[in-house]
C-alpha positions in Angstrom: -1.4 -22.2 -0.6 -4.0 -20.9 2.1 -6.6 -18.5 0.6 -5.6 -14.9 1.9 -8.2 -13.3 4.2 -10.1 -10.3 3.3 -10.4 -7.2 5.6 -13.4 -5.3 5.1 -13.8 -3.5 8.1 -11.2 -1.5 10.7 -11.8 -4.0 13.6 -10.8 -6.3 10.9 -7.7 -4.2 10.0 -6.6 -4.1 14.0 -7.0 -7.9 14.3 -4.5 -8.8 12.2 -1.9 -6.8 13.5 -0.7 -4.5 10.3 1.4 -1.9 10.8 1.5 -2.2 14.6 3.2 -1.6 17.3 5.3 1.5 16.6 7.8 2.2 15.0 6.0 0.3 12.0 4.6 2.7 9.1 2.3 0.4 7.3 -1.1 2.3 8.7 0.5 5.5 7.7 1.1 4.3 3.9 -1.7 2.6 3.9 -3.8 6.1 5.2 -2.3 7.5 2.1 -2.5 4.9 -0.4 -6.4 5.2 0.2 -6.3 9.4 1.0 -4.2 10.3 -1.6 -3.2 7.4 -4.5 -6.7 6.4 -5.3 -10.2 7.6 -5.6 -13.5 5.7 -6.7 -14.7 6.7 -10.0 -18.5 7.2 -11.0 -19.0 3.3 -11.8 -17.6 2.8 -8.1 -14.1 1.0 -9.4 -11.2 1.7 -7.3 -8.8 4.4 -9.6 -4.9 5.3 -8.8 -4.0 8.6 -9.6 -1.0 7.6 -11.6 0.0 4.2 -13.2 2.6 3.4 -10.5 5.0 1.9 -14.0 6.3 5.9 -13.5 7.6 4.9 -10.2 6.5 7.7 -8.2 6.4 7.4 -4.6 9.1 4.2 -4.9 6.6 2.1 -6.7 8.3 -0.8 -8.4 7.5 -3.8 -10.4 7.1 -6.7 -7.9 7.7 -10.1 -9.9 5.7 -12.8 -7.6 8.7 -15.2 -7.7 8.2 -18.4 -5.4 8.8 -17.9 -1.3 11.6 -20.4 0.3 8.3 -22.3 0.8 7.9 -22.7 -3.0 4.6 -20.8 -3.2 3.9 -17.0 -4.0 2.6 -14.9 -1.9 0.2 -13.5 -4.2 -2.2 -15.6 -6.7 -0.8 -15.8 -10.5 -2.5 -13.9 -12.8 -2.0 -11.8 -16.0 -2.0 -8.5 -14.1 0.8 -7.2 -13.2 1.5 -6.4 -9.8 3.3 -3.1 -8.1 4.9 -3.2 -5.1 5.2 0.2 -2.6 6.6 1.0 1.3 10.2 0.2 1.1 12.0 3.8 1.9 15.4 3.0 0.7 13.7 3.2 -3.0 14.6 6.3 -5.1 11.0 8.4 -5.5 9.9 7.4 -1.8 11.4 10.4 -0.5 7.9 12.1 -2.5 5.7 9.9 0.4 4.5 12.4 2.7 6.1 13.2 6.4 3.5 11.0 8.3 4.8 7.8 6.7 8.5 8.9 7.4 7.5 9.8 11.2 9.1 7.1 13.0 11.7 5.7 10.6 15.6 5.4 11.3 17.8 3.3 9.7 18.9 1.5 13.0 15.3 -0.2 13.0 14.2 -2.7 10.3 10.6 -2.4 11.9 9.9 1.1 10.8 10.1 -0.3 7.0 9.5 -3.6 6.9 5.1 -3.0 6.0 4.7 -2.9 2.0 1.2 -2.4 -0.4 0.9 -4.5 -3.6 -1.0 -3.7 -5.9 -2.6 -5.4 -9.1 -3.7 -2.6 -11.9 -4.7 -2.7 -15.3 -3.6 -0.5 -17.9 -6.1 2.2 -17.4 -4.9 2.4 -14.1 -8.0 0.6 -12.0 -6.6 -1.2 -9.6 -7.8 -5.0 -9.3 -6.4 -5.8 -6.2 -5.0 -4.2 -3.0 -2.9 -6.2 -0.6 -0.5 -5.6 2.6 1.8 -7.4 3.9 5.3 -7.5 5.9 9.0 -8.7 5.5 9.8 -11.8 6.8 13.8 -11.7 6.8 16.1 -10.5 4.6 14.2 -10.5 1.5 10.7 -12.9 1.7 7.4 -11.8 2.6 5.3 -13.5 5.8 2.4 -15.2 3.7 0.5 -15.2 7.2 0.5 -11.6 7.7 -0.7 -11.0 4.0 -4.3 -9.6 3.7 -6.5 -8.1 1.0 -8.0 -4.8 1.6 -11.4 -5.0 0.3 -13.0 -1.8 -1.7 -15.3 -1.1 1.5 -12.5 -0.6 3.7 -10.9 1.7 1.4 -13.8 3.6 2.0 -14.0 3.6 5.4 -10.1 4.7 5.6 -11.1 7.7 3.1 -13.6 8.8 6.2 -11.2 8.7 8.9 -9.1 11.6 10.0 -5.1 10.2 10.6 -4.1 10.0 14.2 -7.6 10.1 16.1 -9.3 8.2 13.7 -7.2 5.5 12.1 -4.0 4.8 14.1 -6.2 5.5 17.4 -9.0 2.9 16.2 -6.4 0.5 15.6 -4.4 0.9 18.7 -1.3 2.4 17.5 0.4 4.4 20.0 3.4 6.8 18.7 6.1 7.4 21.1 5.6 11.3 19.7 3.1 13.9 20.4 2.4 14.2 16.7 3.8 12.2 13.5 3.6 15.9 11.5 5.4 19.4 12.0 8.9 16.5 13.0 12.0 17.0 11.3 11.7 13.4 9.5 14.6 11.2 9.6 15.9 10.1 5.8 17.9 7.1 4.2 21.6 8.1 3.5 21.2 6.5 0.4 18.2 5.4 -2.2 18.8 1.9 -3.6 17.7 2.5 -7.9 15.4 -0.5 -9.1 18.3 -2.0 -10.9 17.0 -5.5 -9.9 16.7 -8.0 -13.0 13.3 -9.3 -12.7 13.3 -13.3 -12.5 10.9 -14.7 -14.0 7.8 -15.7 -11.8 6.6 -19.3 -11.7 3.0 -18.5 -13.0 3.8 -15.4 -16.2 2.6 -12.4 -15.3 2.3 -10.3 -18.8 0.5 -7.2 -18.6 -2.2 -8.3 -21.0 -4.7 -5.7 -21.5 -8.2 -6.5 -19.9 -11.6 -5.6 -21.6 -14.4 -5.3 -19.0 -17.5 -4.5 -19.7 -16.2 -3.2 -22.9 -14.4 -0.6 -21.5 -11.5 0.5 -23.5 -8.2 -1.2 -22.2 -6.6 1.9 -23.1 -8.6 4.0 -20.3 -8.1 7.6 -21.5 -9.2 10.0 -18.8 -11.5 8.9 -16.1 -14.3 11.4 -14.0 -13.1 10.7 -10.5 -15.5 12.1 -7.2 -14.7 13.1 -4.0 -16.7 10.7 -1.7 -15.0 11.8 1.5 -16.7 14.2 3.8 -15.0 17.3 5.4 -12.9 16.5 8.2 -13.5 19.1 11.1 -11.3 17.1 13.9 -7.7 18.5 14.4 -6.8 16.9 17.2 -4.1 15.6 18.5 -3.3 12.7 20.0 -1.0 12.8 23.5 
C-alpha cells in the first residue's frame, strides 16, 4: 500500500483536487471540522470538542475493512477511527447550512467527500484524513490525504467563501452558500451497520503519552484564530 501524502499547506489542499468542482461539500466540512470540531490546546495537540462515539454531527464508527484491492485505506492501528460527511446519516442534519449548500439527492457528487478521524479517549485527535467515494461503497485510496496539524491552522485563519473555497478555486453556482433554503435527505439511514471485523484489530486501547492520563478529564482549550473583519461575498 502507497504511503498517503501529507498536505500542509492550501496550495497543497487545491492540488489534489478535494472537494472540487461544485456541487462537492468536502471544503465546506472540512472548513468546519477545523472552525468548529477542534481547537489546539495549550501543549499545541489538536482537541475535538466532543468524542465523536456520541455521534453528533453523523459521526460513526468507520471499521478499516480491506478495499476490493485487499488493502485499507487507512494504516492499522489501535486507535480507533471515526468516520464523518455522509448526509443520509441521522445527526448530520446538526452540520451547519454551508455544508448542506449545494446538496440534492439527484447528485451523488454533493456527498460523496468524507473526514476520518483517529482519536484517543481524551478526545485528541491523532490523525485527520479526507478522502472520497469511489462507487457504491469503497473509498478512492488515490484521493486520500492526511491533513497535517499546520494546515489546520491555516484553515482556522481563513474566512469561508473568499478565503478558503476562493483560494482553492471552487466556484458555487450560487451567489452565497448561506441565507439558502438548504435542501434535506427524505430520509436519515441509523448506523445499524454490523461492524466486520477489520483485517489489522482496531481496539480502542487507551494511550499514555507523556503520562498524560488516558482518561483526559477537562482540557484548557485557546482561541488561536484572529478576528475575521471580511464579509464579503463572493459573485
Amino acid at each position: 500500500m502507497s504511503k498517503i501524502r501529507t498536505l500542509n499547506e492550501i496550495g497543497q489542499l487545491e492540488s489534489s483536487g478535494y472537494g472540487v468542482p461544485w456541487p462537492r461539500h468536502g471544503l465546506h466540512l472540512l472548513y468546519w471540522f477545523c472552525n468548529d470540531y477542534v481547537s489546539f490546546d495549550n501543549n499545541g495537540d489538536l482537541v475535538a470538542l466532543e468524542h465523536p462515539k456520541t455521534e453528533h454531527f453523523g459521526f460513526h464508527w468507520f471499521g478499516n475493512r480491506l478495499e476490493d484491492d485487499g488493502y485499507q485505506l487507512l494504516p492499522g492501528i489501535d486507535i480507533p477511527y471515526y468516520e464523518v460527511g455522509n448526509l443520509f446519516f441521522q445527526g448530520a442534519d446538526d452540520l451547519p447550512d454551508d455544508v448542506w449548500s449545494n446538496f440534492t439527492e439527484e447528485d451523488h457528487h454533493s456527498n460523496m467527500d468524507r473526514i476520518i478521524i483517529s482519536i484517543y479517549p481524551d478526545r485528541e485527535v491523532h490523525k485527520v484524513y479526507v478522502t472520497q467515494h469511489h462507487g457504491e461503497v469503497g473509498f478512492d485510496r488515490q484521493n486520500t490525504f492526511c491533513i497535517s496539524k499546520g494546515l489546520v491552522r491555516i484553515i482556522r485563519n481563513l474566512d469561508l467563501e473568499d478565503g478558503l473555497l476562493w483560494q482553492v478555486g471552487y466556484r458555487s453556482k450560487t451567489k452565497s452558500s448561506r441565507n439558502l433554503q438548504m435542501n434535506r435527505p427524505s430520509y436519515l439511514l441509523p448506523y445499524t451497520e454490523t461492524p466486520r471485523e477489520p483485517a489489522v484489530a482496531q481496539t480502542c486501547v487507551p494511550q499514555s503519552r507523556g503520562g498524560r492520563s488516558p482518561g483526559g478529564g477537562e482540557r484548557e482549550l485557546r482561541n488561536d484564530r484572529p478576528e475575521r473583519i471580511c464579509n464579503c461575498v463572493i459573485l
